[in-house]
DRENTI-883978 format. One line per field, with one value per residue (C-alpha): residue number from 1; residue in three letters; x, y, z. Coordinates in nm, 4 decimals. Layout:
BEGIN
num	[NUM	...]
residuo	[ALA	...]
u	[X	...]
v	[Y	...]
w	[Z	...]
end
This chain:
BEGIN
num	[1	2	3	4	5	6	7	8	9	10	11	12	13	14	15	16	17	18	19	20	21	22	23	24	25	26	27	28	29	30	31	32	33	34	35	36	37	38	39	40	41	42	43	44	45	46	47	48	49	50	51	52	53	54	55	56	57	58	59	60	61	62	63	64	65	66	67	68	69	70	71	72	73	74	75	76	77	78	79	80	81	82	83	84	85	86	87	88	89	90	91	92	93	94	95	96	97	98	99	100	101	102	103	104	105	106	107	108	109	110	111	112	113	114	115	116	117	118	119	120	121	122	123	124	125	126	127	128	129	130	131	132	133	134	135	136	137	138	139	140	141	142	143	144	145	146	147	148	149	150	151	152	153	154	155	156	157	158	159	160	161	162	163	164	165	166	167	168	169	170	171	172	173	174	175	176	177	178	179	180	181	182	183	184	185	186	187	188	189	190	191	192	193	194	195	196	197	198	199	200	201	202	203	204	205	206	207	208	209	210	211	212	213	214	215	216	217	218	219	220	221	222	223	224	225	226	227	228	229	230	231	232	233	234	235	236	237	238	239	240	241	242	243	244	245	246	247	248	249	250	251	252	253	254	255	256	257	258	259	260	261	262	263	264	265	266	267	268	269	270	271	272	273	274	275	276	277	278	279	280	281	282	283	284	285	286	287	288	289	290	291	292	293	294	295	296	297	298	299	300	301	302	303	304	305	306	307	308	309	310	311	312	313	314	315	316	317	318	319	320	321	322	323	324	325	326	327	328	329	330	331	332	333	334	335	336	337	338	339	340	341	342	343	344	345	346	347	348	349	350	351	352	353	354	355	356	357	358	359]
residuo	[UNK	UNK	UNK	UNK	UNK	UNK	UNK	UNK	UNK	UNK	UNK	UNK	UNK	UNK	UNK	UNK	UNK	UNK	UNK	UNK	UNK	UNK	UNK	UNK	UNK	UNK	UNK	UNK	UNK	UNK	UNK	UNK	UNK	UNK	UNK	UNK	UNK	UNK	UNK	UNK	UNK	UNK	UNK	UNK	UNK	UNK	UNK	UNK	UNK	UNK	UNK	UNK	UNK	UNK	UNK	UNK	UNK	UNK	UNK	UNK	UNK	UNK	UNK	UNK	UNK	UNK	UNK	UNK	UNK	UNK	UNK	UNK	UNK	UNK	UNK	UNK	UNK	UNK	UNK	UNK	UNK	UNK	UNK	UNK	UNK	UNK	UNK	UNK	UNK	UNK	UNK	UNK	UNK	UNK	UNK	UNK	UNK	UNK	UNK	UNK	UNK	UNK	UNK	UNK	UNK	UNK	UNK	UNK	UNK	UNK	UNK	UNK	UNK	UNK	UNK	UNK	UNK	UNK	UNK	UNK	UNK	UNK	UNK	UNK	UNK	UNK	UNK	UNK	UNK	UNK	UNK	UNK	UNK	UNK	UNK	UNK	UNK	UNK	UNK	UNK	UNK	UNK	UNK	UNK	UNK	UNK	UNK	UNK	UNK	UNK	UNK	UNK	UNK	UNK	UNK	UNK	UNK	UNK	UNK	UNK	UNK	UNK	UNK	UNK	UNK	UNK	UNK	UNK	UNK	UNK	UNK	UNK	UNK	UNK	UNK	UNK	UNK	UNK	UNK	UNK	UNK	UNK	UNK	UNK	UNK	UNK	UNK	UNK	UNK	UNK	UNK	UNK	UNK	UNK	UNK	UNK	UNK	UNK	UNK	UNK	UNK	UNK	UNK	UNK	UNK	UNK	UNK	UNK	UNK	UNK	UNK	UNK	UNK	UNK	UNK	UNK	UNK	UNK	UNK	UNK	UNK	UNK	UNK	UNK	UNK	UNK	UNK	UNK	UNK	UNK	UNK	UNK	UNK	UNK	UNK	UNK	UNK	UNK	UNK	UNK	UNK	UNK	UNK	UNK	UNK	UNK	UNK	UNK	UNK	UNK	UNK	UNK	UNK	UNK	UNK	UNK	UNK	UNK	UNK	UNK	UNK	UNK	UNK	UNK	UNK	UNK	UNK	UNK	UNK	UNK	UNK	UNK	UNK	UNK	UNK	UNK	UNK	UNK	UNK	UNK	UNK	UNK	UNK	UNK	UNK	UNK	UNK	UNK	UNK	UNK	UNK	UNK	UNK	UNK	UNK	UNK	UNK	UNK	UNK	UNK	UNK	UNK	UNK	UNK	UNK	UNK	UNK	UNK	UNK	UNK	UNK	UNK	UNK	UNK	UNK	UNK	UNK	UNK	UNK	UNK	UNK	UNK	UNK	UNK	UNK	UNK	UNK	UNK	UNK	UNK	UNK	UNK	UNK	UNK	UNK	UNK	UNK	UNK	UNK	UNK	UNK	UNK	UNK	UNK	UNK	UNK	UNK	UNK	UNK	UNK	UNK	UNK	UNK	UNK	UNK	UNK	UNK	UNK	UNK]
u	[8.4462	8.1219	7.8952	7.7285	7.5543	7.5341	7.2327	7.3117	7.2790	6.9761	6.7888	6.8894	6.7495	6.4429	6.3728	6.4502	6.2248	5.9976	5.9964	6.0201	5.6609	5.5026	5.5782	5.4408	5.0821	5.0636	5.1191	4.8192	4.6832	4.5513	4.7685	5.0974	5.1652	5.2810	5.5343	5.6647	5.6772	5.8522	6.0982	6.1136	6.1485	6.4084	6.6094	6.6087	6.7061	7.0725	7.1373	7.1450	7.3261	7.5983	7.6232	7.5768	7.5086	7.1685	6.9218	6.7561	6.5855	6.4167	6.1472	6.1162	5.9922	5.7703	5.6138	5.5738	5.3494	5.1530	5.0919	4.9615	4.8146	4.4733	4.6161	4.7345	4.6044	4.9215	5.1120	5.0158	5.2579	5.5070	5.5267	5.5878	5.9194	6.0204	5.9317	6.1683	6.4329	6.4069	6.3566	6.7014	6.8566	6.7120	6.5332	6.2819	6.0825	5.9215	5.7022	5.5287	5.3993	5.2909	5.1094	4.9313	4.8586	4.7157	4.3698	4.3775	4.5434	4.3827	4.3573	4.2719	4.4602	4.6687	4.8766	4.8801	5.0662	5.2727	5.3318	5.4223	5.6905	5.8318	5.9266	6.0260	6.2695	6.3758	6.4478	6.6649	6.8792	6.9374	7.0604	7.2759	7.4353	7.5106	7.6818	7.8892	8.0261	8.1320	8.2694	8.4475	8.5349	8.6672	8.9146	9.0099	9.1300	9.2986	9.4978	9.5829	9.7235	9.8804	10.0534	10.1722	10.3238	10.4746	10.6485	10.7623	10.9473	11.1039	11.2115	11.3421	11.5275	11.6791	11.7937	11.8984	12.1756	12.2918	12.2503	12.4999	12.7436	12.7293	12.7798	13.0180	13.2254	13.1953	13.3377	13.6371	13.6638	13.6684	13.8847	14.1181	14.0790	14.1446	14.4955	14.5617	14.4800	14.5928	14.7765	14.9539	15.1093	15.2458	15.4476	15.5822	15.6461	15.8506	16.0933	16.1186	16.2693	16.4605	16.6166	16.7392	16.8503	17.1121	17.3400	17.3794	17.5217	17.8562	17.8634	17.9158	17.7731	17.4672	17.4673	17.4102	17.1317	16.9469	16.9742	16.8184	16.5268	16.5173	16.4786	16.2063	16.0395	16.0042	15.9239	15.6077	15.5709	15.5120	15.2771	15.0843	15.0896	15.0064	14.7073	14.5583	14.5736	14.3815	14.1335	14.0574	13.7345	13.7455	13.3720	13.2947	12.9842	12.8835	12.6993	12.8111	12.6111	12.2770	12.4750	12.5452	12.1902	12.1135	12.3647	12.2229	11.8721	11.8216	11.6905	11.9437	11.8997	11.9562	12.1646	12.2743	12.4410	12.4700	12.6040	12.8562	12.7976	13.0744	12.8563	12.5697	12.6346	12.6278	12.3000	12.1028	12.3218	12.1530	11.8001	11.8613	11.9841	11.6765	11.4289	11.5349	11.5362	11.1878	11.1024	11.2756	11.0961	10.7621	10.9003	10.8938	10.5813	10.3439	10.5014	10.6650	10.9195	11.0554	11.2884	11.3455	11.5499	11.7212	11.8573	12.0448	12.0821	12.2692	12.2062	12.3149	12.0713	11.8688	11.9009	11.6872	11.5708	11.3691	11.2734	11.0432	10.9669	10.6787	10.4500	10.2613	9.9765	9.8599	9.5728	9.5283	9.5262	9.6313	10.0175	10.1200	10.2937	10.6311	10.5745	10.4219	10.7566	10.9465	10.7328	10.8003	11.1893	11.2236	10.9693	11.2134	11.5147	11.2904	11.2326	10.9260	10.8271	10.5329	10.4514	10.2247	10.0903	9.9549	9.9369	10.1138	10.4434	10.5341	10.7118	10.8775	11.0550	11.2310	11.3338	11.5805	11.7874	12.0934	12.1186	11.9350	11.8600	11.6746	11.4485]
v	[3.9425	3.8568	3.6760	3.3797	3.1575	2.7803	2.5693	2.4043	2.7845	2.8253	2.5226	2.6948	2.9879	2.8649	2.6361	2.8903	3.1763	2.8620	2.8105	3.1899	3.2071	2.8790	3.0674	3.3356	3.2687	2.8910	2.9675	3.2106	3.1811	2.7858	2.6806	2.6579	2.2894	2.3921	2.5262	2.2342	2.0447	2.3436	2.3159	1.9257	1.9891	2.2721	2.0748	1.7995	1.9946	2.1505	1.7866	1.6736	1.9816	1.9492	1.5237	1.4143	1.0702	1.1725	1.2331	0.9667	1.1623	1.3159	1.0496	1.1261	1.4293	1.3355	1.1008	1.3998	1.6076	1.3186	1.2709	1.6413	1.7011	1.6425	1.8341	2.1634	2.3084	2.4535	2.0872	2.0613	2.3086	2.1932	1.9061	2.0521	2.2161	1.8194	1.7615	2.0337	1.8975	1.5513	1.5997	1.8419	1.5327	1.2957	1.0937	1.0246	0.7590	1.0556	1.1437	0.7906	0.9130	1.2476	1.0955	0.8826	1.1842	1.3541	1.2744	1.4453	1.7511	2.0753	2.0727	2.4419	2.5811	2.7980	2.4908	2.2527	2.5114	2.5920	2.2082	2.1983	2.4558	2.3932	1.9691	2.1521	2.3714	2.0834	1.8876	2.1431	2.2572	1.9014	1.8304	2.1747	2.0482	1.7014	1.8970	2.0573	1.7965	1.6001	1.9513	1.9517	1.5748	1.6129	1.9306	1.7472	1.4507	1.6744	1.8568	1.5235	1.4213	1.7643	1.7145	1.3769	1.4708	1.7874	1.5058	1.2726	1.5678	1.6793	1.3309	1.2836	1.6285	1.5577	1.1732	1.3341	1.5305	1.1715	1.0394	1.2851	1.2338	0.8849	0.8624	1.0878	0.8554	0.5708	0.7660	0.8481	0.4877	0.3486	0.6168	0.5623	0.1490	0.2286	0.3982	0.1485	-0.1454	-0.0166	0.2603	0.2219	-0.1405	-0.0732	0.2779	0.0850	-0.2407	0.0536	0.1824	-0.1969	-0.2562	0.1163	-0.0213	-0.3516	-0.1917	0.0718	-0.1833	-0.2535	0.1027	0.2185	0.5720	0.8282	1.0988	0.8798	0.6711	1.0524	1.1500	0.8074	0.8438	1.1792	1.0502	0.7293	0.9363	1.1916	0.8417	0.7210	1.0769	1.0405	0.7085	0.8175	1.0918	0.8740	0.6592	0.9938	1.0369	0.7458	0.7220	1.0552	0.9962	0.6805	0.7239	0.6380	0.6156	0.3754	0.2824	-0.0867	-0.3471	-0.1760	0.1155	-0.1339	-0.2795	0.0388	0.1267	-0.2529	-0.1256	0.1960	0.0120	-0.0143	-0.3760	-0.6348	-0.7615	-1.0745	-0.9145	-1.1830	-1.0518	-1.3080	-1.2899	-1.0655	-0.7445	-0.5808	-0.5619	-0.3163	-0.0013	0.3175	0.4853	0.1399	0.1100	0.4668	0.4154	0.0410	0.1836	0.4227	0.1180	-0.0743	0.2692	0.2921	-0.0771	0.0032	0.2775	0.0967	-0.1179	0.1309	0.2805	-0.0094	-0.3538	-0.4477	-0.6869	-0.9904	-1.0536	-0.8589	-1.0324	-0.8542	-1.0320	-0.8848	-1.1302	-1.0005	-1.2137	-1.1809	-0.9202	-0.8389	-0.7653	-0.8381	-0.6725	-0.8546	-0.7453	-0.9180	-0.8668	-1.0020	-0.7988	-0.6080	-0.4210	-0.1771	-0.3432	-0.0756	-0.2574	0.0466	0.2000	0.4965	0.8303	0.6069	0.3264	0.5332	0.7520	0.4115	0.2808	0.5550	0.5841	0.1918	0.2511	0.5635	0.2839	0.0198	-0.1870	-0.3121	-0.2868	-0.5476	-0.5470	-0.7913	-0.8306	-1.1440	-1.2929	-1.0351	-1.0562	-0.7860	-0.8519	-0.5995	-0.7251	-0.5034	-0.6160	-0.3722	-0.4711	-0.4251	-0.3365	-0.0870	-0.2585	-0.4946	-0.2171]
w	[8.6614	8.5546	8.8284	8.7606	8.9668	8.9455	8.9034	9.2804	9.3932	9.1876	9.3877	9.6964	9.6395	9.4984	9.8160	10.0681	9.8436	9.8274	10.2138	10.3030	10.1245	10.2595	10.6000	10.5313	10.3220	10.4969	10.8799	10.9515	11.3213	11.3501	11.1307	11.3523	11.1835	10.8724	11.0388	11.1541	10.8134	10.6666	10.9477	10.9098	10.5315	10.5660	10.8130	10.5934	10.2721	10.4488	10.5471	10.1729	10.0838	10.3640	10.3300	9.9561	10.0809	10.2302	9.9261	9.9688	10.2511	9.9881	9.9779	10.3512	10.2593	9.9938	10.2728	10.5294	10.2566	10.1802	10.5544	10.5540	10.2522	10.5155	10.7513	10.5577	10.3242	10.1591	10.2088	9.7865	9.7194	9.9747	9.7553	9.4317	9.6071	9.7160	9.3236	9.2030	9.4173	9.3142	8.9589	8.9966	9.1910	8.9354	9.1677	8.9416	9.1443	9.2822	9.0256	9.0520	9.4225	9.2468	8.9595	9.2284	9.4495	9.1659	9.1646	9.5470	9.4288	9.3315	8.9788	8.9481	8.6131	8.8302	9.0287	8.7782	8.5434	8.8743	8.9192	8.4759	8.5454	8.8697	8.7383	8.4039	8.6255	8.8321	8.5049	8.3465	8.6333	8.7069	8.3558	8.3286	8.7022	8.4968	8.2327	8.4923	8.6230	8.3483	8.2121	8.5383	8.5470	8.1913	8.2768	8.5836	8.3064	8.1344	8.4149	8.5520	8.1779	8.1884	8.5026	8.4276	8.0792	8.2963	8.5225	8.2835	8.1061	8.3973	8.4578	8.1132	8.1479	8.4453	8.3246	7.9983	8.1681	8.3450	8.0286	7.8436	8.1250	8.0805	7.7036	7.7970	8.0368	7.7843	7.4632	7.6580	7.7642	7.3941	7.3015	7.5392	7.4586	7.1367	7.1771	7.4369	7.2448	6.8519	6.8587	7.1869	7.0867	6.7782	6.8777	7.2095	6.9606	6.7351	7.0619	7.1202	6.7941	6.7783	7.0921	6.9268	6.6549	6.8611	6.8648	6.5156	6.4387	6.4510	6.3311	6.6202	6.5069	6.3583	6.6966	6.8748	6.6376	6.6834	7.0533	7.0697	6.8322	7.0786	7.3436	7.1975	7.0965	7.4606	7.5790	7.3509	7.4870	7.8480	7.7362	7.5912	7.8833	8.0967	7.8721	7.8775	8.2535	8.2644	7.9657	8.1371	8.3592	8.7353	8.7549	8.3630	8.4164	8.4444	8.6730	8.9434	8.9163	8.9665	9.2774	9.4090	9.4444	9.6011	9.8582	9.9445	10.0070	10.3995	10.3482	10.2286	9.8438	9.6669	9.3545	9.1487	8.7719	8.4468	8.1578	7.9868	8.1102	7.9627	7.5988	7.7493	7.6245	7.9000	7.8650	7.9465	8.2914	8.3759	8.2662	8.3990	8.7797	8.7613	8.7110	8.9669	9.2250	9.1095	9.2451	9.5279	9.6335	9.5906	9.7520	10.0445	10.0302	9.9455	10.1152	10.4029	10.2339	10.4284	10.0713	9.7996	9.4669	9.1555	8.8859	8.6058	8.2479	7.9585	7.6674	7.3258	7.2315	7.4988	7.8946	8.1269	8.4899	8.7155	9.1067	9.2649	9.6476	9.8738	10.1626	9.9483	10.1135	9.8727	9.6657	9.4014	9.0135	8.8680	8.7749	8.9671	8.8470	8.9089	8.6571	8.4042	8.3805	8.3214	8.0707	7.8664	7.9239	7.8788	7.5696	7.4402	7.4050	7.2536	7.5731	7.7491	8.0592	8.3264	8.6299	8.7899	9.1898	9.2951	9.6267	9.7975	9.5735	9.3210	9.0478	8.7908	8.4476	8.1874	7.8658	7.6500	7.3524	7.3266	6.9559	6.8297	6.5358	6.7589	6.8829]
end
């Protein structure tokens, strides 16, 4: 792996090789102060490194040269390494003091082209660390957009298998409606008339051939009876399913149901159940509810969620993970989906149509 180091290394090690040589050219015998400014400036430096909060202590610094540029003769270049720094932090109210100091600065050739290149150093590494983190800041967007899309696919695969079940349960139920409703009254309206009919023949050996068909006839009637019962699902779903999960809640919910609810087709009573476990759940983890209220209204083309609960603590504006997911299934079967928080309540409406021509 190729090693590489970052422009917040690179103003490390230019400070400390900065410090290491004010020590040792700047401290000669008499001239113990400077080596308390570099310690006050060194100090200082690993506090804005280790809290983020603290540059402003730059300017500190920038006062504690000033104060010694009388005092020390090498505080001049002490303050170009406070100059690096804060051109690298773009703190660029700096430079004002330095233009101002100017005049009481050395201007030998040799430090002002040491002062040209050290802000020119400061400037650059400060812009290439800016780059960095919006490189950084824009990968961490996409991972996050990554990771949601990740979620809401396995959400969709796993409500995709509920949803197959489901359509499922319902096919057999209009199948089995069917031969119950069509099929299943006319044959038993047939045996019903065979029947009358028994007594209106007289031939024996005719009379023995119509009773075995008559009874072959209601054999096939009770096996369709015995398949229907089976066909038939135990578990159709309906408005119970949203009921059920009012139920499981530990709080107690006002669930009130209008309309006929009979006309929603299966798949919407699954991706309906899974909305209202979703408002649940925030329910849980962001209020402390004292009521929480479903209601469920089928019209003629549309039906229509709406939870609404009070005791909401969590003050964030913004959708979670949770919401986002149903947006997109309620979007996937042509619905909407709002949300609103005001005054402590929450409330949550979803609008799907029934007909998918309505979509």
């Amino acid at each position: 792996m190729k090693f590489q180091l970052t422009p917040r290394q690179w103003l490390i090690i230019s400070k400390v090789l900065g410090f290491i040589l004010l020590i040792l050219f700047g401290t000669r015998v008499g001239e113990q102060i400077g080596f308390f400014l570099i310690l006050a400036l060194s100090t200082l430096f690993v506090l804005r490194l280790r809290l983020p909060k603290m540059e402003l202590t730059i300017f500190i610094d920038c006062f504690l040269c000033i104060f010694m540029l009388g005092n020390w003769e090498y505080a001049n270049y002490a303050l170009l390494l406070i100059i690096f720094e804060a051109l690298f932090r773009k703190k660029y109210l700096v430079l004002l003091v330095f233009v101002y100091l100017f005049q009481y600065l050395p201007q030998m050739p040799e430090f002002l082209m040491l002062a040209f290149v050290t802000s020119l150093a400061g400037y650059f590494l400060g812009s290439l660390e800016e780059e960095k983190g919006k490189e950084l800041e824009r990968r961490f967007g996409l991972k996050s957009q990554l990771y949601e899309m990740e979620s809401l696919a396995e959400a969709l695969t796993a409500s995709s298998v509920e949803d197959a079940r489901l359509a499922t349960v319902a096919e057999r139920a209009r199948i089995s409606r069917e031969i119950h409703d069509n099929a299943g009254h006319d044959i038993i309206a047939s045996y019903m008339s065979f029947q009358t009919l028994r007594g209106l023949i007289e031939d024996e050996e005719v009379l023995e051939m119509y009773d075995a068909t008559l009874e072959r006839l209601s054999g096939g009637v009770g096996k369709i009876r015995d398949i229907l019962h089976n066909i038939m699902p135990s578990d159709a779903p309906g408005i119970h399913l949203l009921q059920e999960v009012c139920d499981t809640y530990p709080a107690e919910i006002g669930f009130k149901a209008y309309g006929d609810t009979t006309q929603v087709p299966a798949f919407l009573w699954n991706t309906l159940a899974i909305c209202l476990k979703e408002s649940l759940t925030n329910a849980t983890r962001h209020a402390s509810p004292s009521y929480i209220k479903v209601d469920v209204d089928v019209g003629v083309r549309i039906i229509r969620l709406y939870v609404e609960n009070d005791g909401v603590f969590d003050t964030k504006t913004t959708a979670g993970r949770g919401i986002s997911n149903l947006r997109y299934r309620i979007g996937a079967v042509g619905g909407n989906l709002s949300t609103s928080k005001e005054k402590g309540i929450f409330k949550l409406i979803c609008v799907v149509p029934l007909d998918e021509q309505e979509s």
